[in-house]
C-alpha positions as a LaTeX table, in Angstrom:
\begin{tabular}{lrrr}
\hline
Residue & $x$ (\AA) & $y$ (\AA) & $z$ (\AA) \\
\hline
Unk1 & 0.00 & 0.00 & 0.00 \\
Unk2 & 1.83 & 3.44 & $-0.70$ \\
Unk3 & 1.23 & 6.63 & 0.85 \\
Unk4 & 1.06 & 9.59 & $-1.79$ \\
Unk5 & 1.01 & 13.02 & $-0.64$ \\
Unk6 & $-1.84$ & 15.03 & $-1.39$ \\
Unk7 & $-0.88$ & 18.43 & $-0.59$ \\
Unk8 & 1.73 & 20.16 & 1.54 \\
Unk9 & 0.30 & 22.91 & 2.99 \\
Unk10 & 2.53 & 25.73 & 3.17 \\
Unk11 & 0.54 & 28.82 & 4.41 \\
Unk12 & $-3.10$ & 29.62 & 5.41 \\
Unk13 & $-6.20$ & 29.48 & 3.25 \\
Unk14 & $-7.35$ & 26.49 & 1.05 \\
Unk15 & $-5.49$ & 23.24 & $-0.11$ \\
Unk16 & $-5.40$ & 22.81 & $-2.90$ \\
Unk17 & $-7.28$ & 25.53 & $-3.98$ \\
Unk18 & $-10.23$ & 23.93 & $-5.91$ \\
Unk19 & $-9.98$ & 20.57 & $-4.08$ \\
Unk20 & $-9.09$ & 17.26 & $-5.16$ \\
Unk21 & $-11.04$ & 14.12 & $-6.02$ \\
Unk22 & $-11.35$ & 11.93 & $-3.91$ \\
Unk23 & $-12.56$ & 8.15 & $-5.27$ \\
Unk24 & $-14.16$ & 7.35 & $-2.05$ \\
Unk25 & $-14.40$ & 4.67 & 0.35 \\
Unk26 & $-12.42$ & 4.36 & 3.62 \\
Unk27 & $-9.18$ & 5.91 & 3.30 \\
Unk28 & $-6.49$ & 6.59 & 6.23 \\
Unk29 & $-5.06$ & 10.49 & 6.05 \\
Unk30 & $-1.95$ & 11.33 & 7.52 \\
Unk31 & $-1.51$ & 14.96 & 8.79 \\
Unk32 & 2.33 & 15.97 & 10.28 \\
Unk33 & 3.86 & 19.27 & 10.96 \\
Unk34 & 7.19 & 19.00 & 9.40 \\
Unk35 & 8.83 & 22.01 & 10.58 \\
Unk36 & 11.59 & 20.87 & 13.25 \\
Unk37 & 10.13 & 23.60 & 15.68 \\
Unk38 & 7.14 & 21.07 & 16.26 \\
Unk39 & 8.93 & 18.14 & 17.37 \\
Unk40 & 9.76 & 19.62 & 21.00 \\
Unk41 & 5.73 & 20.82 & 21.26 \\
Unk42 & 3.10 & 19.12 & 18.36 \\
Unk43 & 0.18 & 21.24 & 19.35 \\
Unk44 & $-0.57$ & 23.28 & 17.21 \\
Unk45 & $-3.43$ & 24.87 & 18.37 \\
Unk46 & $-1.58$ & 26.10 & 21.64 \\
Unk47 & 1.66 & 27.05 & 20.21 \\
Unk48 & 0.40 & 29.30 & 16.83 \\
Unk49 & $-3.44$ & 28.59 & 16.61 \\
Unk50 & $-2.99$ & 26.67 & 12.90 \\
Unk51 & $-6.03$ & 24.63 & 13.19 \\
Unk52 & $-7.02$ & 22.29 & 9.63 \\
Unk53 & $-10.76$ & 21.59 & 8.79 \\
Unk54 & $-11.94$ & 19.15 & 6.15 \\
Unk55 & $-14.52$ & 20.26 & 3.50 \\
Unk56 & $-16.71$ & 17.99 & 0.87 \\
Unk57 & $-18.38$ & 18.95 & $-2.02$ \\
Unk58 & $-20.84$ & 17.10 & $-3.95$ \\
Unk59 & $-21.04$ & 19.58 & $-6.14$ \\
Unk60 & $-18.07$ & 19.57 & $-7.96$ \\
Unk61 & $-16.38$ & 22.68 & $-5.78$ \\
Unk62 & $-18.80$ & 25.07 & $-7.12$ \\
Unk63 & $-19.42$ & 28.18 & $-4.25$ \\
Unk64 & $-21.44$ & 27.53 & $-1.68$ \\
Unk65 & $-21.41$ & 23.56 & $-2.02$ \\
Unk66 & $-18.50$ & 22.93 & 0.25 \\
Unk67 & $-20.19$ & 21.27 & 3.77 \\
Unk68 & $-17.20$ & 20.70 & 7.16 \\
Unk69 & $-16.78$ & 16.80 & 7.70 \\
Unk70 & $-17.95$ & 16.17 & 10.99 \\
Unk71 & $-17.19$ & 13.11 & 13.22 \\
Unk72 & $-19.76$ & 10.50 & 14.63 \\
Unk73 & $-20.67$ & 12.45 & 17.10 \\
Unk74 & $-21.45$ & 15.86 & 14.88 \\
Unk75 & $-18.73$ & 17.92 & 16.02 \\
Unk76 & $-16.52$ & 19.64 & 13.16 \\
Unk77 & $-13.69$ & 17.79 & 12.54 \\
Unk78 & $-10.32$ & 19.98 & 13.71 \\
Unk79 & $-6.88$ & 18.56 & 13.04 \\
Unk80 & $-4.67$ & 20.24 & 15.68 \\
Unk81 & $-1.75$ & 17.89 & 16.03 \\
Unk82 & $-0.01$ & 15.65 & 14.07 \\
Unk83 & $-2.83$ & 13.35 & 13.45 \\
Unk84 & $-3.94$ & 10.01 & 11.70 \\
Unk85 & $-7.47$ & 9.72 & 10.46 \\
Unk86 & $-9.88$ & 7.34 & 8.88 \\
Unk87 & $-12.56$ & 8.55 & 6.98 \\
Unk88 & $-15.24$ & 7.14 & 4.74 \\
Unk89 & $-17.29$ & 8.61 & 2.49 \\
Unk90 & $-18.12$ & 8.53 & $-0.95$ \\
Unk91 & $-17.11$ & 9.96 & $-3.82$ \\
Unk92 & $-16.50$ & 13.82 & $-3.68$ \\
Unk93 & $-14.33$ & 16.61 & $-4.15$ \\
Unk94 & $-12.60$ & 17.11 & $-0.46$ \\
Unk95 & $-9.91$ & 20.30 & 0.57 \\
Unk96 & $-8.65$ & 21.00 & 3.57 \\
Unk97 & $-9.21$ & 24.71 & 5.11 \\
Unk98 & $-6.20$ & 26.40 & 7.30 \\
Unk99 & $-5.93$ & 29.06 & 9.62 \\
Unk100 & $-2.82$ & 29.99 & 11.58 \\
Unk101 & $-0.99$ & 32.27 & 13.24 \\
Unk102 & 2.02 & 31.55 & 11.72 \\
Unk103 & 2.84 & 30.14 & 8.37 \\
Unk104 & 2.33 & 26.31 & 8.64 \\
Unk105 & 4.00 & 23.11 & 6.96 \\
Unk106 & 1.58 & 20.89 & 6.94 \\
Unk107 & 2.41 & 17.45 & 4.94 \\
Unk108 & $-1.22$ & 15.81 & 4.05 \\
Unk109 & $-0.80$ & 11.98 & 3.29 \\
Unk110 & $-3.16$ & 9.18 & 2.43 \\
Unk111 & $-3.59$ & 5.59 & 1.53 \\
\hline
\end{tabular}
């Protein structure tokens, strides 16, 4: 099974900008800070406030049809660490939505 990147995100704002298909089914997402700074303390929230959401679109990306994936539970999904995730869904166009304090870089993996 390889691991292909799907984005580095490398500032704040929308990656990549129109989205990326995504084929669906349950897929494992990798998110890790890779500036050296982050080893010593991986929150990101606390240190700079960079928090990533995850947006679908059904609608092929088009304004307004972008919805925030939400876990089981309905809460907005908020990567704010290095993190590992499964999700499952079906076939969409998915992007992932950064805000930050700083400038983060943010390597976005799946399988």
């Amino acid at each position: 099974m390889s691991v292909a990147t799907i984005v580095t995100i490398d500032d704040t704002g929308t990656f990549p900008s129109g989205g990326f298909d995504y084929s669906g089914r349950q897929k494992t997402f990798a998110f890790r800070r890779i500036d050296q700074t982050y080893s010593q303390n991986p929150d990101w929230e606390a240190r700079d406030n960079t928090i990533v959401k995850i947006q679908a679109s059904l609608g092929d990306g088009v304004a307004g049809s972008w919805i925030p994936l939400t876990d089981s539970e309905g809460n907005e999904i908020l990567v704010t660490t290095n993190s590992v995730l499964n999700i499952s869904i079906g076939k969409c166009k998915l992007k992932f939505v950064v805000t930050s304090n700083a400038t983060p870089n943010i390597d976005v993996r799946i399988t």
